[in-house]
C-alpha positions as CSV (number, residue, x, y, z in Angstrom):
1,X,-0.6,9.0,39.4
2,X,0.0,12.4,38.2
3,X,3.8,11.0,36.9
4,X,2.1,8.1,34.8
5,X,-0.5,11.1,33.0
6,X,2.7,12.8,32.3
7,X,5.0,9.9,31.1
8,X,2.2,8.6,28.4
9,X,2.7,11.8,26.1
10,X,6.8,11.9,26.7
11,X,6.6,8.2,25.6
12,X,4.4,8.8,22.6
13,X,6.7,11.3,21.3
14,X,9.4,9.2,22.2
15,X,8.5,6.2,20.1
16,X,7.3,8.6,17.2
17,X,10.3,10.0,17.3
18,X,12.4,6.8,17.2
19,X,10.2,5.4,14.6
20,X,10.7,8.2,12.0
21,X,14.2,8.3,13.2
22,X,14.7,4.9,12.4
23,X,12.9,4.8,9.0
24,X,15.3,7.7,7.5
25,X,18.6,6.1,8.9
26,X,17.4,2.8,6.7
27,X,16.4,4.6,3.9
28,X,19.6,6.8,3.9
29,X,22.0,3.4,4.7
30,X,19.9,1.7,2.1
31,X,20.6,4.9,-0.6
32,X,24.5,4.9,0.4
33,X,24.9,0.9,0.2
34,X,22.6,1.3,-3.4
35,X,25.5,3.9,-4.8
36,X,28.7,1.8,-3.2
37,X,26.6,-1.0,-5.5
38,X,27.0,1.5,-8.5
39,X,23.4,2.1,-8.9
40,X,21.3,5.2,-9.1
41,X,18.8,5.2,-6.2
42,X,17.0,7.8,-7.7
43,X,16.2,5.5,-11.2
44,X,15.0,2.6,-8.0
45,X,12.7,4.9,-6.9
46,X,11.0,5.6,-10.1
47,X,10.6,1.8,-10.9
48,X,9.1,1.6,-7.6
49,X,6.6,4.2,-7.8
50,X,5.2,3.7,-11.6
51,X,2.2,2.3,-10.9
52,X,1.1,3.5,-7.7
53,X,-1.3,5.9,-8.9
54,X,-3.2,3.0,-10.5
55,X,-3.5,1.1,-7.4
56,X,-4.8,4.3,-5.3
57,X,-7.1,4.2,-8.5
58,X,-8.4,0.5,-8.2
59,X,-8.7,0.3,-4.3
60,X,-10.6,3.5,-4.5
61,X,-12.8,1.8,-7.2
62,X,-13.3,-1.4,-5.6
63,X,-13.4,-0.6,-1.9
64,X,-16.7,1.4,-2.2
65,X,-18.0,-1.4,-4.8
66,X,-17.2,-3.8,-2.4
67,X,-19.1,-1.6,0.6
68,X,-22.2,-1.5,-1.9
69,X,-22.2,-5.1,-2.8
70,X,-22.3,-6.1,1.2
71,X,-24.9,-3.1,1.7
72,X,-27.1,-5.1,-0.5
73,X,-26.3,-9.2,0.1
74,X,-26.5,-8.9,3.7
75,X,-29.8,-9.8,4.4
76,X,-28.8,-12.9,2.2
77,X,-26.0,-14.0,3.5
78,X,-27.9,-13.8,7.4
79,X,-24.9,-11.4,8.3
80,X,-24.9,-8.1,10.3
81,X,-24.7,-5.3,7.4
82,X,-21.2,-4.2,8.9
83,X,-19.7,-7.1,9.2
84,X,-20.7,-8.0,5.5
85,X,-19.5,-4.9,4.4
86,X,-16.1,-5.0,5.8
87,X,-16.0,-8.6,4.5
88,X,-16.9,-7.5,1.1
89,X,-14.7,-4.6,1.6
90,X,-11.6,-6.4,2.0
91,X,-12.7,-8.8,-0.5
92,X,-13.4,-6.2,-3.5
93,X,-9.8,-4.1,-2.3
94,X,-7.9,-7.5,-2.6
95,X,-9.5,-8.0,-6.0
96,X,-8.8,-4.2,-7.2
97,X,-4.9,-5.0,-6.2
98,X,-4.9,-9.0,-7.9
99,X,-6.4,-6.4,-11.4
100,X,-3.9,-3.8,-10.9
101,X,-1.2,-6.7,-10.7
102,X,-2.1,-8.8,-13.6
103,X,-2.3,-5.2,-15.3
104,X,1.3,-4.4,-14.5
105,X,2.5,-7.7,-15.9
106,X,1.0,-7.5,-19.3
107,X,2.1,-4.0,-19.6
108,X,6.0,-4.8,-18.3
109,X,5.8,-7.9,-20.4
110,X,4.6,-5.6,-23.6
111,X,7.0,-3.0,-22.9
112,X,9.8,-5.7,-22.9
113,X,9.0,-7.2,-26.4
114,X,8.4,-3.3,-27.6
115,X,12.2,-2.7,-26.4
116,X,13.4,-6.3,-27.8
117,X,11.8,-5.5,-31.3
118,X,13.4,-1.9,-31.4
């Protein structure tokens, strides 16, 4: 018994371990493979990240909205408020994201004729 207390922490750190180890090895093949390509990996990265800040921005909008609006309908809706809260939590977060994506269209889609007409 006192071998199994002692093996749960040595296996935590052992998958923690292999987890992060695994995610840099990816991201380092995936970096070497993207310059063999004859790309820049660090111009990939930037694409990536443009618009994250806007998202964080939305979901931390929405998610509380959504909280509030399931504080409030569920005695409507015959729900248990935490349940209808999550529900409505999920629901508003999912919105905030389908916003932010229409968002990022129109303003790739604007940038793209701006760069056209130059």
């Amino acid at each position: 018994m006192e071998n199994l207390a002692l093996l749960v922490p040595i296996s935590m750190f052992a998958m923690v371990f292999g987890i992060v180890y695994f995610a840099i090895i990816t991201s380092h093949r995936e970096k070497i493979a993207m310059i063999e390509a004859g790309m820049n990996p660090q111009e990939e990265n930037k694409k990536e990240k443009s618009h994250n800040k806007l998202r964080g921005a939305m979901l931390f909008i929405f998610v509380p909205l959504g909280i509030l609006v399931g504080r409030l309908a569920y005695p409507s809706l015959r729900m248990e408020a935490e349940v209808c809260q999550l529900v409505f939590a999920f629901l508003f977060g999912g919105l905030g994201l389908a916003i932010t994506y229409f968002l990022e269209q129109t303003w790739l889609r604007n940038r793209d004729k701006q760069d056209s007409i130059d």
